[in-house]
N, C-alpha and C positions, 0 to 999 in steps of 0.2 A: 439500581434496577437495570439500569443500560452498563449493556455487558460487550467486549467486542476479545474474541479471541484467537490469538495469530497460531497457527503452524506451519510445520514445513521447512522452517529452518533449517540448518546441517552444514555440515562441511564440505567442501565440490574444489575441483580442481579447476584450473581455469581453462573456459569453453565450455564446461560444464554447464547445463540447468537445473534448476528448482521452481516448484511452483510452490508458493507461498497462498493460506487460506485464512481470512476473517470470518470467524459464526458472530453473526449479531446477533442481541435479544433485548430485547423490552426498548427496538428502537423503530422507529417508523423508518425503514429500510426502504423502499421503496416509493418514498418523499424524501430523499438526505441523498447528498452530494457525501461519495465517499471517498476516502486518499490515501495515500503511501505513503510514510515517508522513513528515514532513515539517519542514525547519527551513529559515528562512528568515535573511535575514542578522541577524546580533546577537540571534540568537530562539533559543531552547531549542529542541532535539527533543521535537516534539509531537504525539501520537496522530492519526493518521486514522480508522482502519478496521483490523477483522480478525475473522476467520472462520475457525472451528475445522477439525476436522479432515472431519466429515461434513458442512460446509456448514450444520448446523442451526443452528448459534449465530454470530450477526452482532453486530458493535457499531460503532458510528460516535460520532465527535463531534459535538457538536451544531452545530458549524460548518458543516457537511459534510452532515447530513441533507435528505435530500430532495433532492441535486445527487449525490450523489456513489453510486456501488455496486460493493461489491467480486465478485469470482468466482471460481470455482477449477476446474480444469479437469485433474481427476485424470490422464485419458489421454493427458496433452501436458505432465503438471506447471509446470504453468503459473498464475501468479496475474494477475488483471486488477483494474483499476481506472477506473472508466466514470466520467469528468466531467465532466457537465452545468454548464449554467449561470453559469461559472467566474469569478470575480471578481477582480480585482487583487490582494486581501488573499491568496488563493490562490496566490499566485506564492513558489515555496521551491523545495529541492531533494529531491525526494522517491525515498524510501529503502524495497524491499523488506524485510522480515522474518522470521524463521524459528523457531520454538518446540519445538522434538519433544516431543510428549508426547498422548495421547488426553484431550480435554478438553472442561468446556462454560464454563469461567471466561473473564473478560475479562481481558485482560494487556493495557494501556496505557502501561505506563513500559517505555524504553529496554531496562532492567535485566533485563527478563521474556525478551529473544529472544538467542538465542545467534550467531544468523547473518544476515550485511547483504550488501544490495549495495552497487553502488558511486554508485547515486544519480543520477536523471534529472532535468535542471533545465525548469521550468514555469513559464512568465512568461506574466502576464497583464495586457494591456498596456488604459487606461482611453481 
């Protein structure tokens, strides 16, 4: 029933941006801490970004500071991901994520979210 769907992905040259979009459904969007993350080939699932449930509490990797900003867009349940800047090392397959719970904690390992998508691929070519 919980649904979380990325796009936006494509090919970009590098400096280039993309904004990347999650549609949720059948999830309490609006109560859930939501995240980014990203793995690349032969690379571990690795935190991006995520932003609680009132938008107060933000975290990012220190990869990703300063290029990268997440958003949430309660009336459309919609998650974004605005990237600036974008680098070759930046090229993976990146993955929506879903936490339900009213929080101000950081969750960065995999293990923390209960629900993915299916993953928008980002190539950034040098």
């Amino acid at each position: 029933q919980v649904r979380l769907v990325e796009s936006g992905g494509g090919l970009v040259q590098t400096g280039g941006s993309l904004r990347l979009s999650c549609a949720a459904s059948g999830l309490p969007f609006a109560r859930s801490t939501m995240g980014w993350f990203r793995q690349a080939p032969g690379q571990e699932r690795e935190f991006v970004t995520s932003v609680n449930w009132s938008g107060n509490s933000v975290y990012y990797a220190d990869s990703v500071k300063g290029r990268f900003t997440i958003s949430r867009d309660s009336a459309k349940n919609t998650l974004y991901l605005q990237m600036n800047s974008l680098k070759p090392e930046d090229t993976a397959v990146y993955y929506c994520a879903a936490r339900e719970g009213v929080s101000i904690l950081k969750y960065s390992e995999p293990r923390d979210y209960a629900y993915w998508g299916q993953g928008t691929q980002v190539t950034v070519s040098s």
